[in-house]
N, C-alpha and C positions, 0 to 999 in steps of 0.2 A: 710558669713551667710549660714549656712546650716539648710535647710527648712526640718521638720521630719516630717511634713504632707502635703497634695496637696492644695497648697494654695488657698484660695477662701471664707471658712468660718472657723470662733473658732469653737472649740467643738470637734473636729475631734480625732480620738487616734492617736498616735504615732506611725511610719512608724520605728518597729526595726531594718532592714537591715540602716536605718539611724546611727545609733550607731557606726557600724563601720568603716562608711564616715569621721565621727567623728576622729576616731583614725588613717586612715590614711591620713588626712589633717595636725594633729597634726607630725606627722613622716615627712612627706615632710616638711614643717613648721622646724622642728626642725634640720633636715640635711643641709635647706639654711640657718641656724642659723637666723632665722624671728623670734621674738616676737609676730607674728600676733596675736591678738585677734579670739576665734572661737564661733560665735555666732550660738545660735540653737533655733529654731523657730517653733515651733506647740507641742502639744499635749502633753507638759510636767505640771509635777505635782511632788512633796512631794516625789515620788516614782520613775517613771520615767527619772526624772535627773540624778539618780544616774550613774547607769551605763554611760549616757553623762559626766558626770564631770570624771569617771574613766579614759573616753577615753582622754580626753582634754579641752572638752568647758571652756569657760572661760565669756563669757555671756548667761543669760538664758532669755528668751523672756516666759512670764508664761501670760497669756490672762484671757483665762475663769478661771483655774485656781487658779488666785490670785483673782480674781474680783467674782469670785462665792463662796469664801471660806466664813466657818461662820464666823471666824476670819483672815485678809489678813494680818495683823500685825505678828501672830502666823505663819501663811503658809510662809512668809519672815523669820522669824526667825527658822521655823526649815528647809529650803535650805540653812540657813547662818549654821547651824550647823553642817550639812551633810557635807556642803565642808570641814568646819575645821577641821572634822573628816578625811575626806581623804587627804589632803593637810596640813593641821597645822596651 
């Protein structure tokens, strides 16, 4: 679990130097040949994730985000699209 904002309350933006925690968790991960799962947690949104799924994440924890959206139905499907876009 990699935390992208100071944990405490939702709402908070996104800690960028978190991004490429991201990517070299993924690296070490991939040189002990681990499958780990890389979960990221604060201040992602529609936009935001992006750059995270580039690095590696592989779960997204989406808070206010999903639960403040006018549609969360819509906000889940277009991070389902982004990844398939980058990933396949």
């Amino acid at each position: 679990l990699v935390m992208s904002v100071n944990p405490g309350f939702g709402g908070q933006k996104m800690i960028p130097a978190t991004i490429k925690k991201v990517g070299e968790i993924r690296r070490m991960l991939d040189e002990a040949g681990c499958d780990a799962l890389i979960e990221v947690d604060g201040g992602l949104n529609t936009q935001t994730c992006v750059p995270f799924m580039q690095q590696g994440m592989t779960v997204m924890v989406a808070g206010s985000a999903l639960y403040g959206a006018a549609d969360p139905k819509a906000f889940i499907e277009e991070v389902r699209a982004q990844d398939r876009a980058l990933h396949g």
